[in-house]
C-alpha positions in Angstrom: 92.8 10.0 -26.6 91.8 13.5 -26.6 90.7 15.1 -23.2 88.3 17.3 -24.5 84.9 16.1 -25.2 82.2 17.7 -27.9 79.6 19.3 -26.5 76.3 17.7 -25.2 73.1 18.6 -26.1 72.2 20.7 -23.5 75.3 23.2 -23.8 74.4 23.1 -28.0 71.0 24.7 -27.0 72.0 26.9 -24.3 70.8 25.2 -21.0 74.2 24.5 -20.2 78.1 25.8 -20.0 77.5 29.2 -20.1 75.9 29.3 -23.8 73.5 31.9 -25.6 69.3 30.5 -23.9 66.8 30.8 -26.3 63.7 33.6 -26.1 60.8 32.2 -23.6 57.5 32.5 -24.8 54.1 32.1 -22.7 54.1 32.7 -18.9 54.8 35.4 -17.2 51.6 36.6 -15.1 50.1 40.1 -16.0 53.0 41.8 -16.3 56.3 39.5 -16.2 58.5 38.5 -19.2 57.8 36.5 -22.1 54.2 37.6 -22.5 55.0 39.3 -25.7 52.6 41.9 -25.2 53.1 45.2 -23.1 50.8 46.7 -19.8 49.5 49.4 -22.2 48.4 46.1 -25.2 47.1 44.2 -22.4 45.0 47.0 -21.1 43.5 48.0 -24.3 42.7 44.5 -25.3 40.5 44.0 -21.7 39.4 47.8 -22.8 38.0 46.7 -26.4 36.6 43.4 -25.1 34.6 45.3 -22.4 33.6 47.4 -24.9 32.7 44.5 -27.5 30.6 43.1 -24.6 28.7 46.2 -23.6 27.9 46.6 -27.4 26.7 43.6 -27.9 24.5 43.9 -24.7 23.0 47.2 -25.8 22.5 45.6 -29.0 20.5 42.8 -27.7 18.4 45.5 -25.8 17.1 47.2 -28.7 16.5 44.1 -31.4 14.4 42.9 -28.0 12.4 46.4 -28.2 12.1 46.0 -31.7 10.7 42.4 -31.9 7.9 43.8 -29.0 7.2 47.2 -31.9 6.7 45.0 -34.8 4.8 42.6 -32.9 2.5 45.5 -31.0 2.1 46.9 -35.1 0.6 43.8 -36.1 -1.6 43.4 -33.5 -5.0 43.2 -33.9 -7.9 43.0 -31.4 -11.9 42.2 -31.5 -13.7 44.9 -31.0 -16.6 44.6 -28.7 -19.2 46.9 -30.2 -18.8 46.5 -34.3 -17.1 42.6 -33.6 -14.4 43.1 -35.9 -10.9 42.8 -35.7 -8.9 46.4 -35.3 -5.8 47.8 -34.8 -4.9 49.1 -31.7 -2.0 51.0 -33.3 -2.4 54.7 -32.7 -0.7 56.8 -35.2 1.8 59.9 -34.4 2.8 62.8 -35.8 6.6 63.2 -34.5 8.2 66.1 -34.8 10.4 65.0 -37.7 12.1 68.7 -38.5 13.9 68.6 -34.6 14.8 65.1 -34.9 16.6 65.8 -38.1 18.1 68.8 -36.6 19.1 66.2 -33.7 20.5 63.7 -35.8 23.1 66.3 -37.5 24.3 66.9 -34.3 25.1 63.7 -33.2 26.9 62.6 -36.6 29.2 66.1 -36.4 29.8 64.8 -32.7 31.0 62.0 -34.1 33.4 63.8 -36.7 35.1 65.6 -33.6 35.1 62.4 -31.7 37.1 60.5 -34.1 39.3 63.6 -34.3 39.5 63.6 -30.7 40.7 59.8 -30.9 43.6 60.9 -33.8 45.1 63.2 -32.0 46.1 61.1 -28.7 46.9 58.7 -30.7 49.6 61.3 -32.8 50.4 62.9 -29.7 51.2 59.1 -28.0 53.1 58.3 -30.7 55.4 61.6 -31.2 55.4 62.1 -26.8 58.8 60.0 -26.9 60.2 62.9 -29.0 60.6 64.8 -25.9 63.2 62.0 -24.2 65.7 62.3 -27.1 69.0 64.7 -26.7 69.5 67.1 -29.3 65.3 66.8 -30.9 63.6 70.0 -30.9 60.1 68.8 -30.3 57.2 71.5 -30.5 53.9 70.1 -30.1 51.3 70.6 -32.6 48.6 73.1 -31.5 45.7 71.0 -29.8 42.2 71.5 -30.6 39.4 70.8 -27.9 37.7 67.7 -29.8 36.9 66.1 -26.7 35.5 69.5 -24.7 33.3 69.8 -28.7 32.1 66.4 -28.6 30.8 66.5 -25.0 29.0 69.7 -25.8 27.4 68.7 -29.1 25.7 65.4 -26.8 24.6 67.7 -24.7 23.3 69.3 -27.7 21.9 66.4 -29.1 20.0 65.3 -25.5 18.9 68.7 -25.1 17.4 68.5 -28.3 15.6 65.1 -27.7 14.1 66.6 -24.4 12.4 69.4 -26.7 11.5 66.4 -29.1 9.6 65.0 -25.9 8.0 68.4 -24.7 6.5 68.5 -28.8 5.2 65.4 -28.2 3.7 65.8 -24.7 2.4 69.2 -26.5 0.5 67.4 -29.0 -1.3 65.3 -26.4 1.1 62.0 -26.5 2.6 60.6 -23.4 4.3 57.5 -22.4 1.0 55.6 -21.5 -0.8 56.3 -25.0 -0.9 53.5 -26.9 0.5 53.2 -30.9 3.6 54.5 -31.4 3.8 56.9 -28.6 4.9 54.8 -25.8 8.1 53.4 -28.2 9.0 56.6 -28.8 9.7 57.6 -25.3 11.4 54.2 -24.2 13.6 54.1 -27.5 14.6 57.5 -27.4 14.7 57.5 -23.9 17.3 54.3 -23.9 19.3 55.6 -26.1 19.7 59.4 -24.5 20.5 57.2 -21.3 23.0 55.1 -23.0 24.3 58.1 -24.7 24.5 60.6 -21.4 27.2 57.3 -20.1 29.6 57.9 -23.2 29.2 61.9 -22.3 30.3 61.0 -18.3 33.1 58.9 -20.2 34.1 61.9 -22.1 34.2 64.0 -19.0 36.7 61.6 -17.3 39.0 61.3 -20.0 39.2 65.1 -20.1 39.9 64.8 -16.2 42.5 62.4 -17.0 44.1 65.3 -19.4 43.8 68.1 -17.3 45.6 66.8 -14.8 48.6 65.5 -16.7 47.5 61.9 -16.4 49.3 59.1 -18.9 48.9 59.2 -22.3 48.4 55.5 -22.7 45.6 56.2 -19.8 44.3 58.5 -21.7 44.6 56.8 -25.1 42.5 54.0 -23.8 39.7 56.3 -22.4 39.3 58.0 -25.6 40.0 55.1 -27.8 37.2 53.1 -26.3 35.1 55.9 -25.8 35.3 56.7 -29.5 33.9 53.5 -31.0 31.5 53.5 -28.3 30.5 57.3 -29.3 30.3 56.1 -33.0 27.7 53.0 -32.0 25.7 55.8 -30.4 25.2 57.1 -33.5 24.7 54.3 -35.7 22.2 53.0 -33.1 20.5 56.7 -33.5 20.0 56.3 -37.4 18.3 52.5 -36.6 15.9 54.3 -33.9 14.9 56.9 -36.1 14.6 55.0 -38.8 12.5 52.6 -37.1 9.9 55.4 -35.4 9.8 57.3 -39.0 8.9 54.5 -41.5 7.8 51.7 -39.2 4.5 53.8 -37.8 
């Protein structure tokens, strides 16, 4: 009778008598093995789902104000002296010339935005270049996208405040009724919501100057990007809205 036995089970798969374990999956925590994704994936994936759910908030916002405008349109009201139903809907005159003028510079803002966002994203992947003997890396030469972008918003809410200051010219103010009053909350939501991607901006440009990460910085600008390019579409809905639904 041989004294050497076959193998159990258990040293077949590993678990046993010195032999090769499998790969663990799941587990791990935040930051421990098996996960399968890295720090940098899992902060980029809380990143984009903070974003998702501040979009989706923001969005909920303005389909609210816009049930209230279409509702407000429609309205109609007995008047007391003829005993007829009217509209209460007082018509405006907006100054359409700036606001066009406005709206190119928030869609170019958005051209060196997404530019802004290429670039870390080259400049993350090429950065372990630098770590490898005997690899000349230069960098490429870096364009100020994100110092553009920040001043074409400021651009853009400058111009919305001279949109007001036409309006307040012509005699329309906040408490007129008709159109007037959506005008100033729309606009005046959005310019908020915009001036936080612009502080946004500012911080990842912080983050830059003073040598911070680049996968810090990648998700800054990453999520600041697609948050900068919801500004704008949310713009072109606004406008829209005020030009052909008065």
């Amino acid at each position: 009778m041989s004294l050497m036995s076959a193998p159990t089970t258990q040293e077949r798969l590993g678990q046993g008598g010195g032999g090769v374990h499998p790969p663990g999956y799941g587990g791990g925590g935040d930051s421990g093995p098996g996960d399968g994704f890295s720090d940098y994936e899992r902060r980029l994936h809380r990143a984009r789902l903070g974003l998702i759910l501040g979009i989706v908030s923001i969005t909920m916002l303005f389909i609210t104000a816009t049930a209230v405008f279409l509702l407000r349109h429609a309205a109609v009201v007995v008047d007391p002296h003829s005993g007829f139903y009217v509209h209460q809907w007082l018509q405006v005159e907006l100054p359409v010339r700036l606001l066009l003028l406005n709206t190119c510079v928030l869609l170019l803002s958005s051209f060196t935005m997404e530019f802004a966002r290429r670039s870390v994203g080259r400049e993350m992947v090429f950065s372990s270049l630098r770590a490898i003997p005997g690899v000349a890396w230069e960098p490429e030469r870096r364009i100020p996208w994100l110092g553009m972008t920040v001043l074409l918003g400021v651009v853009f809410l400058v111009g919305q405040g001279l949109a007001w200051q036409a309006l307040r010219s012509r005699g329309f103010h906040a408490s007129t009724a008709g159109l007037s009053t959506f005008f100033y909350l729309l606009t005046g939501a959005h310019a908020a919501h915009l001036a936080v991607g612009i502080l946004v901006l500012f911080y990842a440009g912080m983050v830059s100057l003073f040598r911070g990460s680049i996968e810090h910085r990648r998700i800054v600008v990453e999520t600041a990007a697609w948050y900068w390019h919801f500004m704008g579409v949310l713009w072109l809905y606004v406008f829209a809205l005020l030009q052909f639904g008065r």
